[in-house]
Phi, psi and omega in degrees: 000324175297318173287342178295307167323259179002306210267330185295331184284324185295292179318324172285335155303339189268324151296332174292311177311320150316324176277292225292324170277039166066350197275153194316122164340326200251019191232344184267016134304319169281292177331270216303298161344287176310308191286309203296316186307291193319305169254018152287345174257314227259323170285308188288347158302326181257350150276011173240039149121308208281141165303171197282294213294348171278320181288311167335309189305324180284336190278339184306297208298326172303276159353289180272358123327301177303311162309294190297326175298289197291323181306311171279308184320311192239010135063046191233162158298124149002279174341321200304300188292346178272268281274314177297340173320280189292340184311325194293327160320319217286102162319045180290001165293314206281350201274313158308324159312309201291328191270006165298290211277004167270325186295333180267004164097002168265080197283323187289330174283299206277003168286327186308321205256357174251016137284338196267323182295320153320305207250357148300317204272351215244318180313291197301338150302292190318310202275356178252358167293307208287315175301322179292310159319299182314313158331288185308296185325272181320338177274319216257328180269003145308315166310273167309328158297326184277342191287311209278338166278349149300314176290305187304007178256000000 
């Protein structure tokens, strides 16, 4: 029941973050979808075993599918669906965290835990990057193969 709670607080985080960027009503259902997929993968990765930063990376990769995917269905920017897309991700525990243990003087934690809140945020670019890229690549050359079959014809 607690996980039901959750993906409803995510969605409404993905959506509120959608009214705050502005995007068009009718669009902000698919945003709160998007976010809800991204860290619904990203959990169900760190409960079966995987560190945050590879399940971040795998919910990133969601994200930037999932965008590119709503982006060609409904003939929108890409943009609309990350940026609210990854807010759910976005380590701001740990990034606070690291900066509690600097203010109390505990440099080894918190130099530790702001490598990890780093290479969280660098994992979650990589995976909507890598992801978007993959997307295109695959879209544009389906694209370009059925053209060449068309001209021989």
């Amino acid at each position: 029941m607690l996980i039901v709670f959750k993906l409803i607080a995510v969605f409404l985080m993905s959506f509120s973050v959608g009214i705050l960027y502005r995007i068009p009503r009718s669009l902000l259902c698919y945003v709160g979808v998007v976010g809800v997929a991204a860290w619904g993968v990203m959990h169900t990765a760190g409960a079966f075993g995987a560190n945050m930063i590879l399940a971040n990376f795998l919910g990133s990769i969601v994200i930037g599918g999932g965008a590119e995917m709503l982006a060609r269905l409904l003939k929108k920017p890409a943009t609309i669906f990350i940026i609210p897309g990854f807010f759910p991700l976005v380590p701001g525990g740990e990034a606070y965290t690291t900066m509690l243990y600097m203010v109390k003087g505990q440099y080894v934690a918190g130099i530790s835990m702001g490598m990890r809140t780093l290479l969280t945020g660098g994992a979650i670019a990589f995976g909507i990057f890598s992801s978007s890229m993959a997307y295109r690549l695959i879209t544009n050359y389906k694209i370009g193969s059925s053209m060449k079959h068309d001209q021989k014809g």
